[in-house]
C-alpha positions as protocol buffer text, in pm:
chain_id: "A"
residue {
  index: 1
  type: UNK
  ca { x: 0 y: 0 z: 0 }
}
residue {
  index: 2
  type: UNK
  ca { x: 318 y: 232 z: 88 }
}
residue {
  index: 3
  type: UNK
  ca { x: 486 y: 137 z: -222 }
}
residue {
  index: 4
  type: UNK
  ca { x: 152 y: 238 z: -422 }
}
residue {
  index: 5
  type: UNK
  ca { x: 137 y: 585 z: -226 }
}
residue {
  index: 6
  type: UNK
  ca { x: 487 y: 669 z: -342 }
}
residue {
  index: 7
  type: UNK
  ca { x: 446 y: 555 z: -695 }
}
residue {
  index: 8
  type: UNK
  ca { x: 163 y: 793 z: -683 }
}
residue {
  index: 9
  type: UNK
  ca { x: 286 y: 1074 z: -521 }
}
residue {
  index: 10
  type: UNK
  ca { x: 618 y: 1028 z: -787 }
}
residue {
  index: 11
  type: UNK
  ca { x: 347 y: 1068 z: -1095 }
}
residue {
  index: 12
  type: UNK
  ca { x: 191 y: 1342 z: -975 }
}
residue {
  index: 13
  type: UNK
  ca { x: 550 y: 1522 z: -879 }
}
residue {
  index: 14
  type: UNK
  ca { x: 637 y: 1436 z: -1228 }
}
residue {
  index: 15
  type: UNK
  ca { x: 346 y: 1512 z: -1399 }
}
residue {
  index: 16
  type: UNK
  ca { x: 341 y: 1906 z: -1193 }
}
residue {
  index: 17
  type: UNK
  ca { x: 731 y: 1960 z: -1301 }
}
residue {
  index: 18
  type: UNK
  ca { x: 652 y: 1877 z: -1709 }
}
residue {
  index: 19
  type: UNK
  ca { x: 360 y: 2126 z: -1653 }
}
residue {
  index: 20
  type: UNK
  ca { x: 619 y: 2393 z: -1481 }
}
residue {
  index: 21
  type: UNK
  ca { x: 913 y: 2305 z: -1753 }
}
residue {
  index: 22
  type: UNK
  ca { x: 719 y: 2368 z: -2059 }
}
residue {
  index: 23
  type: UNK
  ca { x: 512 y: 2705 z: -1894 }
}
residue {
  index: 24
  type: UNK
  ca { x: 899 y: 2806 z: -1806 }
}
residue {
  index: 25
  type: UNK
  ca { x: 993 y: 2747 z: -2172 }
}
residue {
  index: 26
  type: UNK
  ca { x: 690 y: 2915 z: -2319 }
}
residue {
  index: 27
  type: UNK
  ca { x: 733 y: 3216 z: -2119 }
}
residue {
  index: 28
  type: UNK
  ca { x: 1111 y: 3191 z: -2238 }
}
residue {
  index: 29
  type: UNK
  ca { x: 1039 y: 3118 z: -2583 }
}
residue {
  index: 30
  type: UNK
  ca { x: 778 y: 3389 z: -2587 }
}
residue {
  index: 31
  type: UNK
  ca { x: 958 y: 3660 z: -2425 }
}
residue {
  index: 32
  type: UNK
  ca { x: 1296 y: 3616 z: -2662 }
}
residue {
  index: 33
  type: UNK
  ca { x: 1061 y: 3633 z: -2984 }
}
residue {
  index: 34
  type: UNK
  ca { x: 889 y: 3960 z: -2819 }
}
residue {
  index: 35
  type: UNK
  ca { x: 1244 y: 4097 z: -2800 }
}
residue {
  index: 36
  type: UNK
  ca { x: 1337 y: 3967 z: -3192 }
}
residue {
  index: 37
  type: UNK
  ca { x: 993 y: 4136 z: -3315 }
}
residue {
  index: 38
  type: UNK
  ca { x: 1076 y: 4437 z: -3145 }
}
residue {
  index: 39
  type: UNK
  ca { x: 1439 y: 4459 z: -3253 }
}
residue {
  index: 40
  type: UNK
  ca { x: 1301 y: 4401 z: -3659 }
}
residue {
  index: 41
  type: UNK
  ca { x: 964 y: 4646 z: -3624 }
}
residue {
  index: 42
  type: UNK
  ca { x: 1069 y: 4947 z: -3486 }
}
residue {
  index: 43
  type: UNK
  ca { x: 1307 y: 5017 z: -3765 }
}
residue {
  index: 44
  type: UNK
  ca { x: 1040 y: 4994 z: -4010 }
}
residue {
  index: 45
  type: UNK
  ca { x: 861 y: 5256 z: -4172 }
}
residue {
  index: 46
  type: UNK
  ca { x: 480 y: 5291 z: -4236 }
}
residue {
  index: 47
  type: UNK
  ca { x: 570 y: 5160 z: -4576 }
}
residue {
  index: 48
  type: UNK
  ca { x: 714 y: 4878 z: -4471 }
}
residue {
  index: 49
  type: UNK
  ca { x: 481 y: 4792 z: -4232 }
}
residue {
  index: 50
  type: UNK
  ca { x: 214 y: 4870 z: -4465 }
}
residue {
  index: 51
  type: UNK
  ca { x: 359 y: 4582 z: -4715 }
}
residue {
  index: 52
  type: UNK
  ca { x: 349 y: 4319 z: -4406 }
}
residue {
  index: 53
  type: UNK
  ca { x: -47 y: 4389 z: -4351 }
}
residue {
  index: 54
  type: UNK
  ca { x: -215 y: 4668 z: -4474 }
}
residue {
  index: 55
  type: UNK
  ca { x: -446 y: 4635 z: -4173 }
}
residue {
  index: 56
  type: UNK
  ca { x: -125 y: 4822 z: -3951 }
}
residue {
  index: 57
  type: UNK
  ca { x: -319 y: 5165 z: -3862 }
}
residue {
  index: 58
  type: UNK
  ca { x: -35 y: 5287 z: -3586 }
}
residue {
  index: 59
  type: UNK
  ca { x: 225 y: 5233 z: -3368 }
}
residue {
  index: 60
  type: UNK
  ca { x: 175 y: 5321 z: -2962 }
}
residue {
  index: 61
  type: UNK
  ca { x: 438 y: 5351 z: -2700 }
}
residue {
  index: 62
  type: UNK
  ca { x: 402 y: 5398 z: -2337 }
}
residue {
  index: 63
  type: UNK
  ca { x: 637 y: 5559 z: -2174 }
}
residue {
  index: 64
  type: UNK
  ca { x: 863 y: 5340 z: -1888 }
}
residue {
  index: 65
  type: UNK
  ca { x: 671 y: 5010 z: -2001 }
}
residue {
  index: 66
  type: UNK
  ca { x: 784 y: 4741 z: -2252 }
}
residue {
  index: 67
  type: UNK
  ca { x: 481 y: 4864 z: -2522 }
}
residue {
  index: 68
  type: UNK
  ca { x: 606 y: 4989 z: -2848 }
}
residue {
  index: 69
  type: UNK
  ca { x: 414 y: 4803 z: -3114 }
}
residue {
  index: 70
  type: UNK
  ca { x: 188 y: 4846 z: -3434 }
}
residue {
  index: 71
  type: UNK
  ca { x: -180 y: 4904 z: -3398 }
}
residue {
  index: 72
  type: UNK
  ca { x: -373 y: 4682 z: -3642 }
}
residue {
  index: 73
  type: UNK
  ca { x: -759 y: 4693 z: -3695 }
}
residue {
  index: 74
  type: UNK
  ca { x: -973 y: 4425 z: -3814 }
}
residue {
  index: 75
  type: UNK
  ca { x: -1326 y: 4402 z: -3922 }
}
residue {
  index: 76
  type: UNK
  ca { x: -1417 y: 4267 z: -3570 }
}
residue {
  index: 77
  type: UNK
  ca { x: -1255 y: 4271 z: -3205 }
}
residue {
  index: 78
  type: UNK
  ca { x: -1205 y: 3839 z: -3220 }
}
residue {
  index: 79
  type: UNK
  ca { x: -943 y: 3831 z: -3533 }
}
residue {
  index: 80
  type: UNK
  ca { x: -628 y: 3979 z: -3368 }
}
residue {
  index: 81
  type: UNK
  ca { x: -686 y: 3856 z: -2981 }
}
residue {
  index: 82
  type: UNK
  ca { x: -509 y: 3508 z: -3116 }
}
residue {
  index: 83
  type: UNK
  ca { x: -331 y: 3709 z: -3460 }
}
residue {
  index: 84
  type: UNK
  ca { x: 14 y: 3863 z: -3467 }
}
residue {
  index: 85
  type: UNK
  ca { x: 76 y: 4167 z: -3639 }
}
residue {
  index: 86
  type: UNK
  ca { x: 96 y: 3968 z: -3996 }
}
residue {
  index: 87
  type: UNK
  ca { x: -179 y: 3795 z: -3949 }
}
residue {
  index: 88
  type: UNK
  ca { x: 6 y: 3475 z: -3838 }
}
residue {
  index: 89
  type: UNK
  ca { x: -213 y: 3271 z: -3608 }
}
residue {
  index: 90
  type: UNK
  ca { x: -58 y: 3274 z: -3250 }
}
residue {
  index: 91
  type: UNK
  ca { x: -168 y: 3268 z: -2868 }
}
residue {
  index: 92
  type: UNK
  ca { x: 15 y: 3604 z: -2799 }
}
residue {
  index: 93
  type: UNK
  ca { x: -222 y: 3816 z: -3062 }
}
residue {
  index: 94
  type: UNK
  ca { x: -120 y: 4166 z: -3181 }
}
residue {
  index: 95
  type: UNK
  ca { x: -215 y: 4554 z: -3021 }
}
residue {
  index: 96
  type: UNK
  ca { x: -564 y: 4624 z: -3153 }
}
residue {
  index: 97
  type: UNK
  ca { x: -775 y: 4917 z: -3225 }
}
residue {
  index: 98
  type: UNK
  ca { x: -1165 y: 4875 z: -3171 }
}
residue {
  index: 99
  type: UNK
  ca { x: -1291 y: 4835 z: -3516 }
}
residue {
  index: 100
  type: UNK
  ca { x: -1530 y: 5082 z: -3475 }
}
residue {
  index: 101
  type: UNK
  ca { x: -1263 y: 5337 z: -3422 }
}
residue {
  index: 102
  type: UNK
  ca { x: -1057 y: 5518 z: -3655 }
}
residue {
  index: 103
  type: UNK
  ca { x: -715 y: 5682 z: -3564 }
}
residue {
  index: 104
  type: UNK
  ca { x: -754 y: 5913 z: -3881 }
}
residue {
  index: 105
  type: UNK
  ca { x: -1054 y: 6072 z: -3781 }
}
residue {
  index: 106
  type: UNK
  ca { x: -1090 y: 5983 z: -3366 }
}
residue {
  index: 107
  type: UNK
  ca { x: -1400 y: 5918 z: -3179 }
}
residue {
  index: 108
  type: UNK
  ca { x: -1504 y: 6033 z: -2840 }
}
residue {
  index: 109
  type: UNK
  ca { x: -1359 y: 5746 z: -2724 }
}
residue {
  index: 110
  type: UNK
  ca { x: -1109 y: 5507 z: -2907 }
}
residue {
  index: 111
  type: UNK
  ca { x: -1019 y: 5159 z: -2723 }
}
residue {
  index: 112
  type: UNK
  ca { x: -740 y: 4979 z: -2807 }
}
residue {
  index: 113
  type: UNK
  ca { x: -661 y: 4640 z: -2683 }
}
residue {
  index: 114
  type: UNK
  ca { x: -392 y: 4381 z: -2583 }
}
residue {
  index: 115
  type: UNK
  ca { x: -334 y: 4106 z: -2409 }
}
residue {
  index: 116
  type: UNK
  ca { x: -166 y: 4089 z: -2055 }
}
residue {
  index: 117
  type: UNK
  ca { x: 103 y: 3853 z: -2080 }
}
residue {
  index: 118
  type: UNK
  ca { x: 282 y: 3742 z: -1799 }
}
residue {
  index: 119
  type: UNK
  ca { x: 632 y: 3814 z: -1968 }
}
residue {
  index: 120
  type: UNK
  ca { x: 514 y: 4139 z: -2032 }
}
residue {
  index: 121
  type: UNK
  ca { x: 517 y: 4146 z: -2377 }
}
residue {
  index: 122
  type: UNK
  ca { x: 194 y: 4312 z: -2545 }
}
residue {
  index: 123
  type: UNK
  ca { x: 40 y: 4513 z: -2298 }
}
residue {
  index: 124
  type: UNK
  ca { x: 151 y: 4293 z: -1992 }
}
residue {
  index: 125
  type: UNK
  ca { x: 373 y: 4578 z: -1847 }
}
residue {
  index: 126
  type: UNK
  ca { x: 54 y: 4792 z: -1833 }
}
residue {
  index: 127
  type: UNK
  ca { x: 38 y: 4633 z: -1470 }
}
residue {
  index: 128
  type: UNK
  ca { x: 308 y: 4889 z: -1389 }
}
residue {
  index: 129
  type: UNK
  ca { x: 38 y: 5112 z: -1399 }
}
residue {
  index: 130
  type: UNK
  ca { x: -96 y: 4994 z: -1084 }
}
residue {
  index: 131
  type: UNK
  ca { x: 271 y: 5101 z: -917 }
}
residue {
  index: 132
  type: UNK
  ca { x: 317 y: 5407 z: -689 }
}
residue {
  index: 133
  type: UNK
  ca { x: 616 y: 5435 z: -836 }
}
residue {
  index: 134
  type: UNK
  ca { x: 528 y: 5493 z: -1185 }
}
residue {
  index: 135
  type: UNK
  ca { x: 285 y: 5686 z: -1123 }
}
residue {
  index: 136
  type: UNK
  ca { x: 465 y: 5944 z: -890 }
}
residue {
  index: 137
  type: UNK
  ca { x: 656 y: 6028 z: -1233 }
}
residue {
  index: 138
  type: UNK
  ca { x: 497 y: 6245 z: -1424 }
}
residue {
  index: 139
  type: UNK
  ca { x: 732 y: 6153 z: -1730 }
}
residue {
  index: 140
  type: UNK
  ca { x: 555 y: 5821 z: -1690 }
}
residue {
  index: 141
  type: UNK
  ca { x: 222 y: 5942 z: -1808 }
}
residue {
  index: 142
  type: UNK
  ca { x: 231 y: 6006 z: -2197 }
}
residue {
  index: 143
  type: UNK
  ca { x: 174 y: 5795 z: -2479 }
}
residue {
  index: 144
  type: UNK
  ca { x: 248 y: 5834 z: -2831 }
}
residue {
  index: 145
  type: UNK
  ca { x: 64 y: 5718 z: -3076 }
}
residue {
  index: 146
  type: UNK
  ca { x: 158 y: 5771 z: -3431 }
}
residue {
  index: 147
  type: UNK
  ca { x: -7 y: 5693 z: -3790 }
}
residue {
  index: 148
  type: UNK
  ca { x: 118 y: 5742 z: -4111 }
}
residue {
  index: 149
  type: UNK
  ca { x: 55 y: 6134 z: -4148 }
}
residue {
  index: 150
  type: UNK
  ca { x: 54 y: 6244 z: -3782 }
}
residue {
  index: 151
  type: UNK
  ca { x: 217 y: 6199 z: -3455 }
}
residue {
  index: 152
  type: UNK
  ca { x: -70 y: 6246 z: -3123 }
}
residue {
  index: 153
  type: UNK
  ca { x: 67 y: 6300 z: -2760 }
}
residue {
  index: 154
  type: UNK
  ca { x: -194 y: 6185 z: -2527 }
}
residue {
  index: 155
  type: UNK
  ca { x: -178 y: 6242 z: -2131 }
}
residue {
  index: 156
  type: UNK
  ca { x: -287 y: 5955 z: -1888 }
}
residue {
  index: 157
  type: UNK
  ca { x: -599 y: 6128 z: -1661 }
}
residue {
  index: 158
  type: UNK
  ca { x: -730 y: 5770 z: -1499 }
}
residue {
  index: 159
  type: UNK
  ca { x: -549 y: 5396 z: -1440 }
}
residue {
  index: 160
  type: UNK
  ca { x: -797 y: 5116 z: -1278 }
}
residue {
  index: 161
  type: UNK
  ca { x: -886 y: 4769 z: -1276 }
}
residue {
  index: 162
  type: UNK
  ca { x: -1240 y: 4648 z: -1320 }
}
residue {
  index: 163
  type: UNK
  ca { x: -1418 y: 4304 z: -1373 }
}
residue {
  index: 164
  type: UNK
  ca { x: -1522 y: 4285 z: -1721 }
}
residue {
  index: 165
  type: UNK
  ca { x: -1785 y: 4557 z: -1855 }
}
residue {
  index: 166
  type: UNK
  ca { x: -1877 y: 4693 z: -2176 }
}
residue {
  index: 167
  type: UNK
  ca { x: -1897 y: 5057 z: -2003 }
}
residue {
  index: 168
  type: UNK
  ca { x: -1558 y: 5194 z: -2059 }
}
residue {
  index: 169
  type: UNK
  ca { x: -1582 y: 5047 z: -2425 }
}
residue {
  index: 170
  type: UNK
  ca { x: -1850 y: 5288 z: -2527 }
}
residue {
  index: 171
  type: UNK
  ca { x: -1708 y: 5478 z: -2873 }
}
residue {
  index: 172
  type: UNK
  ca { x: -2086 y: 5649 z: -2937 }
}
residue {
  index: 173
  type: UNK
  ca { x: -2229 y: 5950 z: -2712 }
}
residue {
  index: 174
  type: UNK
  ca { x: -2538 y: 6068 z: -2849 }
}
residue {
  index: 175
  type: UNK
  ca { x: -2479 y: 6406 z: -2666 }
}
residue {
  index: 176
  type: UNK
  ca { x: -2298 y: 6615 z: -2400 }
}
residue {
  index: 177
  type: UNK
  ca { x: -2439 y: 6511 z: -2117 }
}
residue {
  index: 178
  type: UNK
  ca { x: -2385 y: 6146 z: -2136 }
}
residue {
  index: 179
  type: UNK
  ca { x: -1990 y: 6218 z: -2217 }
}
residue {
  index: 180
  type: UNK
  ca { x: -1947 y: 6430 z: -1920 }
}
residue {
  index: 181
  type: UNK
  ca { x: -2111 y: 6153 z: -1729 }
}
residue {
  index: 182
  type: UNK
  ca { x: -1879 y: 5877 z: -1852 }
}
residue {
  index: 183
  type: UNK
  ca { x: -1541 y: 6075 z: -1805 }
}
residue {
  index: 184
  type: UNK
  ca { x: -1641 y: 6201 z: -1456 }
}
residue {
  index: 185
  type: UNK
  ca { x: -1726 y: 5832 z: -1361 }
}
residue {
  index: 186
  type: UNK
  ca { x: -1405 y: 5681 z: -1516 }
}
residue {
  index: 187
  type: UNK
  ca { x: -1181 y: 5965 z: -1384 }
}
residue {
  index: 188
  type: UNK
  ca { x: -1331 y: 5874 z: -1026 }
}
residue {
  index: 189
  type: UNK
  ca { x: -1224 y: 5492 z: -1071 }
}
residue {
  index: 190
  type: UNK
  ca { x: -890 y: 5641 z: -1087 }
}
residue {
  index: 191
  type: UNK
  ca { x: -660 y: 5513 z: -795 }
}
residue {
  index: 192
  type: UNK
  ca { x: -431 y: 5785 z: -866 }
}
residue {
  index: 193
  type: UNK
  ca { x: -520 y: 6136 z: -873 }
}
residue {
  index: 194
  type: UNK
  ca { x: -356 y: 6254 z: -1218 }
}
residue {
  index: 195
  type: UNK
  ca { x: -483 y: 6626 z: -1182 }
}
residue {
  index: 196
  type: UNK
  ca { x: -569 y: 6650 z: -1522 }
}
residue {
  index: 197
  type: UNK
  ca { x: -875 y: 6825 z: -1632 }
}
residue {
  index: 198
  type: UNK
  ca { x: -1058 y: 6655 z: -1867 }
}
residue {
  index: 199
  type: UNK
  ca { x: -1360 y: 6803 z: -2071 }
}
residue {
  index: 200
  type: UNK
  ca { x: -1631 y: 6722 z: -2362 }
}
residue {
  index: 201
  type: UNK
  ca { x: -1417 y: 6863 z: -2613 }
}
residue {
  index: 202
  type: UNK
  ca { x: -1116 y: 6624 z: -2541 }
}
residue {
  index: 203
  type: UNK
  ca { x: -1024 y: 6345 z: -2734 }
}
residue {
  index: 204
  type: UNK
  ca { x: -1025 y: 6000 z: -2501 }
}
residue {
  index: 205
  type: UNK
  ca { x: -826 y: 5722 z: -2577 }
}
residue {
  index: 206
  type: UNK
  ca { x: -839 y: 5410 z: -2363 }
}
residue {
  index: 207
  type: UNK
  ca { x: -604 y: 5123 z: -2289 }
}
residue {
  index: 208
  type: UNK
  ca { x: -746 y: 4800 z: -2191 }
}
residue {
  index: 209
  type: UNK
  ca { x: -596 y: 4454 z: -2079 }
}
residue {
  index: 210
  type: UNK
  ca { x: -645 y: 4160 z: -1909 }
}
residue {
  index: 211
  type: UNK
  ca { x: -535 y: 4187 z: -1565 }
}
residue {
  index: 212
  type: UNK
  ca { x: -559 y: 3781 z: -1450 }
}
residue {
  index: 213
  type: UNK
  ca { x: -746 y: 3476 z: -1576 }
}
residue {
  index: 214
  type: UNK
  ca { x: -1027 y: 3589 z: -1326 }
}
residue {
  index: 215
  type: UNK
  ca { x: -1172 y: 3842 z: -1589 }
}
residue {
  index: 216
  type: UNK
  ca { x: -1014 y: 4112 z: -1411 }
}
residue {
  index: 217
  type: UNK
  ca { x: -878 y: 4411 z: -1665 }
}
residue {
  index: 218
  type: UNK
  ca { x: -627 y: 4711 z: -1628 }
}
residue {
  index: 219
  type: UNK
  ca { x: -808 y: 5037 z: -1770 }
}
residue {
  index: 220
  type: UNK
  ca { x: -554 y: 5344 z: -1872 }
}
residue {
  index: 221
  type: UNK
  ca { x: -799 y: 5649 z: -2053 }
}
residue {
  index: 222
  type: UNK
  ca { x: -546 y: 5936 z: -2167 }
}
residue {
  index: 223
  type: UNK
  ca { x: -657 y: 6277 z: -2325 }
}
residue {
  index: 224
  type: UNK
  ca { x: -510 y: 6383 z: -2637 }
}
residue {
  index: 225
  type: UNK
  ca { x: -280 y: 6678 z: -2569 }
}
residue {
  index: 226
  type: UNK
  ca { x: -114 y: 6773 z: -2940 }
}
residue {
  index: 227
  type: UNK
  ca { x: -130 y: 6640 z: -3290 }
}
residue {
  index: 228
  type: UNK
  ca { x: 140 y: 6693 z: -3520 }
}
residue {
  index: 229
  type: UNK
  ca { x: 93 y: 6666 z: -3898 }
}
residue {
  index: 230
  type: UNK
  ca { x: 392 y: 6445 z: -4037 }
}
residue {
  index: 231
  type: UNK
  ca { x: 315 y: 6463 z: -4415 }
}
C-alpha cells in the first residue's frame, strides 16, 4: 500500500514539473521572440509595415513600459486577440484598435486592446500602472501614438482595474451630457489622482488589458494633448 502511495505521489510530482518546464519554456520562448519582433519592427517605416499587412493603422508607446508596437484593426474585435501583427495565427495576438474606431478621424472614445502577458510582452507591463512608483513620475504618463501622417501626444488622466464591462468600451455618445457623465465616472475609478482636467471637447483614448485569468482588466484612458501633422 506504501509502495503504491509513493508511486503515486512520484506521478503526480512528475506530472506538476513537465507542466512547470514547458510554462517556463513558453514564457522563455515567448519573451525572446517579443524581443526579436521588437528589434526588426521598430526600424520599419509605415511603408514597410504597410507591405506586411495593410491592416497596420499605428504604432503606440508607453512611456517606462515594454509597449512599443503596431496598432492593427480588423473588421471585428475576435481576429487579432489570437493574430500577430501579420496575421500569423498565435496565442500572444497583436495591439488592436476597436474596429469601430478610426485613428484618422478619432472618436469620443477610441479603445485599443492587448493582451496581458505574464512576460510582459503586449500590454503585460501595463500592470506597472498599478505602481506608486510609476505613477509618482509624471514623465511616466504620456503615450504616443503615431499613424502614417501624424504623430498624437496623449496624457494619462485615470489607471484602474475592473471586472469585465462593456462601459468603458462605449465609442458612441449621443450628446454632451452622457460624455461628461462617462469621463467624470471613469476619472473617479482612478486610484491615482492625475490632476488632469478633462472636458467634452477632449479626445479619449483608452487602454485595456487583461489583468488575471479571473476576468479582471487594467483600464488606462489618456486625453489627447497635441497632434502633429507628419506629411
Amino acid at each position: 500500500m506504501k509502495k503504491r502511495k509513493w508511486y503515486l505521489v512520484l506521478i503526480i510530482s512528475s506530472i506538476i514539473l513537465l507542466i512547470l518546464s514547458y510554462n517556463v519554456t513558453s514564457y522563455l520562448d515567448s519573451y525572446k521572440k517579443d524581443l526579436e519582433f521588437k528589434e526588426r519592427i521598430e526600424n520599419y517605416n509605415f511603408d514597410e509595415l504597410l507591405k506586411i499587412n495593410s491592416d497596420i493603422v499605428g504604432y503606440i508607446k508607453v512611456n517606462n513600459t515594454n509597449v512599443s508596437y503596431p496598432i492593427v484593426k480588423g473588421s471585428d474585435n475576435t481576429f487579432y486577440l489570437n493574430h500577430s501583427y501579420d496575421k500569423k495565427e498565435n496565442e500572444i495576438g497583436s495591439i488592436f484598435l476597436d474596429y469601430r474606431n478610426d485613428l484618422e478621424n478619432l472618436s469620443r472614445n477610441n479603445i485599443i486592446y492587448g493582451h496581458g502577458r505574464l512576460d510582459n510582452s503586449m500590454f503585460g507591463s501595463l500592470n506597472n500602472l498599478l505602481d506608486s512608483d510609476w505613477l509618482s513620475n509624471e514623465d511616466n504618463h504620456y503615450i504616443e501614438v503615431t499613424t502614417p501622417d501624424k504623430i498624437m501626444v496623449f496624457k494619462i488622466f485615470s489607471v484602474y482595474t475592473i471586472d469585465k464591462e462593456s462601459y468603458y468600451i462605449k465609442t458612441y455618445f449621443s450628446d454632451n451630457k452622457y460624455f461628461k457623465e462617462f469621463l467624470e465616472t471613469v476619472m473617479k475609478r482612478s486610484i491615482y489622482n492625475f490632476s488632469t482636467n478633462v472636458s467634452t471637447s477632449d479626445k479619449i483614448l483608452t487602454l485595456s488589458t487583461c489583468k488575471n485569468n479571473f476576468g479582471k482588466r487594467v483600464v488606462v484612458h489618456a486625453k489627447m494633448l497635441k497632434k502633429e501633422e507628419t506629411s
